[in-house]
Structure formats: C-alpha cells, structure tokens
N, C-alpha and C positions, 0 to 999 in steps of 0.2 A: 244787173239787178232785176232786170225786166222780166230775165228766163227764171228766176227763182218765184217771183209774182205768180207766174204760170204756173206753174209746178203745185205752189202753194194752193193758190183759187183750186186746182180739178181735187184735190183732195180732200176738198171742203165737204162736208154733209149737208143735204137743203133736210134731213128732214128733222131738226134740232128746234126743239118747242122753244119759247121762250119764258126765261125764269130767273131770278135774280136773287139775292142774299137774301137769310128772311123765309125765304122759302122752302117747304119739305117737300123730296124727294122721293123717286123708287129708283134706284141706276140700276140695270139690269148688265151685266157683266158674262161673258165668255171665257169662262176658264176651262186652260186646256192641261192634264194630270197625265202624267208618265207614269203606267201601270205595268208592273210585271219587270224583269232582268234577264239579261242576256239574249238568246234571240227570240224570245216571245217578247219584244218590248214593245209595248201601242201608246198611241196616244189618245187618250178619251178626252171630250169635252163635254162640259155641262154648263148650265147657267145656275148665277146666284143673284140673288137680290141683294144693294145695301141701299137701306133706306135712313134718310135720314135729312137734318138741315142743311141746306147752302148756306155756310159761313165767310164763303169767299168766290169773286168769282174774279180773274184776271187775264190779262192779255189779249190778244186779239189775232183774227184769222186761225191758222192751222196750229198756231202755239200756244190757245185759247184754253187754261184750266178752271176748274172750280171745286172748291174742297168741300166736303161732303163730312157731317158732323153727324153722330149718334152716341148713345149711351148704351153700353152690352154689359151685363153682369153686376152693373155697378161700375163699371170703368168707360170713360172717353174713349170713343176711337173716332178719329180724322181720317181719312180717304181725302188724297186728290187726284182727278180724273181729266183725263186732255178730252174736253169736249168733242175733238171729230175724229175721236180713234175709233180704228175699224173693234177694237175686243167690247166697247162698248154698245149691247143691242138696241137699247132703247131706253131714254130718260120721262117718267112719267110722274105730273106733278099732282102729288096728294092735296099739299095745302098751299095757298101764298099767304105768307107774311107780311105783317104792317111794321115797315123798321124803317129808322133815318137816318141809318148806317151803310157804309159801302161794303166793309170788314165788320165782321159780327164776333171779333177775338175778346170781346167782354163779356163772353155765354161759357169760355171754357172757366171761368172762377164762379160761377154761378151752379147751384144744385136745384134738383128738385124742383118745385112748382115755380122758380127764381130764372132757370135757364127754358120758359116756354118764350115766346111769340106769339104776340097778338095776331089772331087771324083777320084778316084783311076784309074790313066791309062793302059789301057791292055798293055802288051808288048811282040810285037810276033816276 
C-alpha cells in the first residue's frame, strides 16, 4: 500500500490554487485534434477555456475531481475535471462564492437570475 502512496504523492501538482463549491472558474484545458488521413496525419494541440461554477468538489489526493457548471446557448453543460491531470493548464479563480452547501446540485433546477451566487464579502 505504501508504494502506491508514493506513486500517488509525486504526481501531485503544488501549484493547484485553492477553491471550493460556490466558486467561478476559468479551467484552462489542452486539447490535442488529429488533423488530416492517411500518411499526413498530425497531431495539433491548442487550449480552451471553460469557465464556469464549481458545483462539486470531491475525493482526495491524485483522485481529487471537481465539476465545473456553465450555461451555453441556453443549455447546461457540467465538466468534471481530475484536479492534478497533466491536460489541465491552469485553474484560475474569477469569483468566490458565499454558499452553505458542499454540492451545489440545487442550481441545475434553477434559471436565470435564480441560479446566481452570492459573491463572497471580504471582511477585514
């Protein structure tokens, strides 16, 4: 059990912000596109952004995900993302949320001005 612990720790990412349910995102994402057939076949990579709310954040160590909520065209879309995968570039936090929830799954029946978040007051 020990050598999988090891294994587990060096795969870790230190440079992983901290951010919790509640919270808006930018997930910055490495996607890699097979362009062209036969023997011209390459592989191109590019980044995307999806931004959007942390509605879940679960597990822990190298098995550590978090699902990532947004509204496109009119429709929901959920992303969940393994916090220390390599295809992930960089997690960058737009807003924190004031919530007193762990699971935020009572925003996917909500619309409109009904599915926002309180934004989080400093207090100094």
């Amino acid at each position: 059990m020990k050598e999988i612990e090891t294994i587990e720790r060096s795969q870790l990412k230190e440079d992983v912000i901290p951010f919790q349910p509640g919270d808006t995102v930018k997930v910055t994402i490495v996607i890699k596109e097979a362009t062209g057939s036969g023997e011209k076949k390459s592989v191109r990579t590019r980044t995307q952004a999806f931004q959007g709310l942390v509605i879940r954040r679960q597990g822990s160590g190298a098995r550590e995900t978090f699902t990532v909520r947004k509204v496109s065209f009119g429709v929901g879309v959920e992303r969940t993302f393994p916090v220390h995968s390599p295809v992930i570039r960089n997690i960058e936090m737009v807003q924190e949320g004031d919530v007193r929830r762990a699971k935020l799954y009572y925003i996917r029946d909500k619309v409109g001005k009904a599915a926002r978040v309180k934004k989080k007051k400093l207090t100094s």
